[in-house]
Every structure is written in structure tokens, then in C-alpha cells.
SEBA-115664 format. One record per residue (C-alpha): x, z, y; residue number from 1; residue in one letter. Coordinates in steps of 0.5 Angstrom, whole numbers. Layout:
<rs>
<r <X; Z; Y>; NUM; "a">
...
</rs>
This chain:
<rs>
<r <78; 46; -40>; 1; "x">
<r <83; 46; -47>; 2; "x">
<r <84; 39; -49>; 3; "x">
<r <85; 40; -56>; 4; "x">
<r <82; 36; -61>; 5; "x">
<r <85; 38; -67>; 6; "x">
<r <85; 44; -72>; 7; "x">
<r <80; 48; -74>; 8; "x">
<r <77; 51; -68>; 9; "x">
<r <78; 44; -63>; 10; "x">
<r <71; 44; -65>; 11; "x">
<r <68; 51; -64>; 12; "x">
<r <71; 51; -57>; 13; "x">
<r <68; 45; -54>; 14; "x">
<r <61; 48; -56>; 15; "x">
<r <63; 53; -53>; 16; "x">
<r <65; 50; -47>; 17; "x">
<r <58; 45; -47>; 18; "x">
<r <64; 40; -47>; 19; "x">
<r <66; 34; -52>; 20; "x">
<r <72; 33; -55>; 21; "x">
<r <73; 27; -51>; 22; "x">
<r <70; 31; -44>; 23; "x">
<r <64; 29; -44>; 24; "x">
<r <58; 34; -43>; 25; "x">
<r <55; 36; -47>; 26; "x">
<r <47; 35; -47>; 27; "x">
<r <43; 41; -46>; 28; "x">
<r <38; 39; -51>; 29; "x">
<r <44; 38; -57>; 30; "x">
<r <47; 45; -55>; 31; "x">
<r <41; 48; -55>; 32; "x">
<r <39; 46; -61>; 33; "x">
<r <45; 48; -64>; 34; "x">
<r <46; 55; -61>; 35; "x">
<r <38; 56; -65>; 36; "x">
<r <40; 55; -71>; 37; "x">
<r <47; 58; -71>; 38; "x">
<r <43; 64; -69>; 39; "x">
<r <38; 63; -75>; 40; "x">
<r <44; 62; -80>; 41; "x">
<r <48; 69; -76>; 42; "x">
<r <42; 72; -79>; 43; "x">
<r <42; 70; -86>; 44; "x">
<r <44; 75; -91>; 45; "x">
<r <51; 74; -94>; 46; "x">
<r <53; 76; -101>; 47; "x">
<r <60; 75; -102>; 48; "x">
<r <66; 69; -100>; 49; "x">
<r <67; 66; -105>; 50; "x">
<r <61; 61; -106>; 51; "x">
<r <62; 60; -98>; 52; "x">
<r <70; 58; -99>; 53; "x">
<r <69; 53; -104>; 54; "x">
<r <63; 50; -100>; 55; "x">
<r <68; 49; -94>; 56; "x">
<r <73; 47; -99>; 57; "x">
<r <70; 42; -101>; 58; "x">
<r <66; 39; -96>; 59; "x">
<r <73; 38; -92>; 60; "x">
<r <78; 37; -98>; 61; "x">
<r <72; 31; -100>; 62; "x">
<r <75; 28; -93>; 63; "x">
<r <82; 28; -95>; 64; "x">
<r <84; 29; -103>; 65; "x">
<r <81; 24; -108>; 66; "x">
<r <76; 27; -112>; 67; "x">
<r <80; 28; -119>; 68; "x">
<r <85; 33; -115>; 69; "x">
<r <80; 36; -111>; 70; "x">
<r <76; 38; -118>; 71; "x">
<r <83; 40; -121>; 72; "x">
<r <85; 43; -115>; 73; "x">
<r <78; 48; -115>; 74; "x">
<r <80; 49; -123>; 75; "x">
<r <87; 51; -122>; 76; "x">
<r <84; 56; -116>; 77; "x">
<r <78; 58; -121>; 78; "x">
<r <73; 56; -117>; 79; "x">
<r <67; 52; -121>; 80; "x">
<r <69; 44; -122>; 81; "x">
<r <65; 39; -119>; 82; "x">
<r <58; 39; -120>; 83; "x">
<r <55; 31; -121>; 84; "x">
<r <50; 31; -115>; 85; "x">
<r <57; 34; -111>; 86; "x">
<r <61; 28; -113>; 87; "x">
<r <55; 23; -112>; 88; "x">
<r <54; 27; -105>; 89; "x">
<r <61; 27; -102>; 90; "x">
<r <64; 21; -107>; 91; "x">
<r <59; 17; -109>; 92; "x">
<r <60; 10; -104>; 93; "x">
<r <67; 11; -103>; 94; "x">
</rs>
């Protein structure tokens, strides 16, 4: 079993393992549901990166960087700003 907790496969690599990050099992039912729906996803048909790069940009870049740079960050890259309903979601009861 790896113990590692950090970076961006940490996570993937104990579903994969059926072991939580803390060593812990992970319930049959929770893996099971999620190897469900990943499945449905890995079906989806995909029409290019560049949406699915800013979703993940920002649905991570929200947890660390203040939403003023992180807007300016997406400009400077020419990824779409922040859209209202996106900053009420990730930003709003902060």
C-alpha cells in the first residue's frame, strides 16, 4: 500500500487500491458507486481540452488563489474570466 497523501494522483491511487488516504477501507458500496459513474463519464464523448483544463483549473485554483488573480491568471492564459454564477459557486461564502 502507498502512503502517499499528497500530489495529484494521492487520491486516484487509493480508489485504486480500495484504501483511504488515512488506511482505512474503503466501503464496497462508495467504490462501487464511484466506479459506476466513472465508467458512465469514460463513455462521454469529448470535443477538445481546452474547457475541461480551465474547469479543473479552476475548480482547484478557487481552493488556493483569490479570485481576483485567478480571474487574471484565466485572462493572461486566454481562458474565458470568471463567470458570475462561477464565482458565486466557488467564492461566494468565502
Amino acid at each position: 500500500m502507498s502512503n502517499v497523501t499528497t500530489g495529484a494522483d494521492a487520491v486516484d491511487n487509493a480508489i485504486a487500491q480500495g484504501i483511504d488516504l488515512d488506511g482505512s477501507p474503503i466501503p464496497a458500496a462508495k467504490l462501487d458507486l464511484y466506479k459506476q459513474v466513472m465508467a458512465l463519464e469514460g463513455q462521454r464523448q469529448r470535443s477538445g481540452v481546452s474547457n475541461t483544463m480551465r474547469s479543473r483549473i479552476l475548480r482547484i485554483g478557487a481552493k488556493h488563489i483569490s479570485e481576483e488573480e485567478l480571474n487574471q491568471m484565466l485572462v493572461n492564459a486566454d481562458f474565458a474570466p470568471l463567470k458570475e454564477k462561477e464565482i458565486a459557486f466557488y467564492y461566494g461564502g468565502k
